[in-house]
C-alpha positions, 0 to 999 in steps of 0.5 A: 338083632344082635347087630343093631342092639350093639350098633345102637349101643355103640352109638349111645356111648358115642354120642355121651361121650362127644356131649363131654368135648362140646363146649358148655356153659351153666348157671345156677344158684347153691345154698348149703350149711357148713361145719367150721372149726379154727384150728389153733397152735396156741393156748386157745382150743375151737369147737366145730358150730353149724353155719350157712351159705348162699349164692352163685355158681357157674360152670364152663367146661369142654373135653370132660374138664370144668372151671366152676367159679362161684360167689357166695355169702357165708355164714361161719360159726365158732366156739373158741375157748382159752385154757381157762375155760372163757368162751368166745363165740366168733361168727364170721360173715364172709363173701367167699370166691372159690375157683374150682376146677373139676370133671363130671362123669355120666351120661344123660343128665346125671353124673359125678363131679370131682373138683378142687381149688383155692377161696378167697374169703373176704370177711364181712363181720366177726361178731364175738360174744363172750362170757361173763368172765372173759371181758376185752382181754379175750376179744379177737382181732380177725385179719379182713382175707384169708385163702383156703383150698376145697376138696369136693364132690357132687353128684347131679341129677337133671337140674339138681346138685348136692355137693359135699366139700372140704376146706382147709385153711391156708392162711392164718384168720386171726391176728395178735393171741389168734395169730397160729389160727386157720379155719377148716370147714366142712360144706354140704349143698344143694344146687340148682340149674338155671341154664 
């Protein structure tokens, strides 16, 4: 008895890790909230705001390593206040291209993945409101393509994801009293598996 619990064993473990060499290919959709803060070498201070995303995820992988290319809409929020005290709310919209690649571990529909990778975010919209006080001498000027790199992990269960992300600025967001800005951000999301 002991023999065929082992053999039995021995196969399932084989079997989930030959389903890791095969080649695959998935698609899904994602959608999440983020966390994002402009992170300043000059006079002017950020504070972290609630924002949004949306879109498409693929993932292609074999040997147990993944190239997940994804295409979201962004929606990325920001408080930024000057040394005297002037806010200006800045809300980015952005169509963000992240590259990732990664590995899952697991077996039987759920697993852990690790990924990493650069973004490239192409803003769309910056609309800033400003205090009373702060008039045109506080308005941005916001450069229309940044680059950032994401750290992250997700755990899936069948058909659904949750990944936790962070992304840290590479490139310098903003333009004249911006110009020292780079926005980092946090991101949690759901996915979903089509095929």
């Amino acid at each position: 008895m002991k023999k065929i619990f082992l053999a039995v064993l021995f196969a399932g473990f084989n079997l989930a890790a030959f389903s890791q060499v095969l080649p695959s290919f998935q698609l899904g959709i994602k959608a999440g909230t983020n966390l994002s803060k402009l992170s300043t070498e000059n006079t002017f201070s950020s504070d972290n705001r609630a924002g949004y995303y949306a879109g498409l995820w693929a993932r292609i992988g074999a040997a147990g390593i993944h190239l997940q290319p994804e295409l979201y809409l962004s929606g990325k929020n920001t408080t930024l206040k000057n040394s005297e005290g002037q806010e200006n709310k800045v809300k980015f919209t952005s169509l963000d291209v992240p590259i990732l690649v990664g590995t899952k571990i697991g077996a039987a529909g759920i697993g852990v993945r690790l990924n990493t990778g650069p973004v490239v975010s192409f803003i769309l919209d910056d609309e800033q409101s400003f205090g009373d006080a702060a008039g045109q001498a506080f308005k941005g000027n916001f450069k229309g393509q940044n680059i950032a790199w994401q750290f992250g992990a997700g755990l899936d269960i069948k058909n659904l994801g949750v990944d936790l992300r962070y992304e840290a600025g590479l490139s310098k967001v903003g333009e004249g009293d911006y110009e020292g800005q780079k926005l980092g951000l946090f991101t949690l999301g759901l996915a979903y598996k089509l095929f």
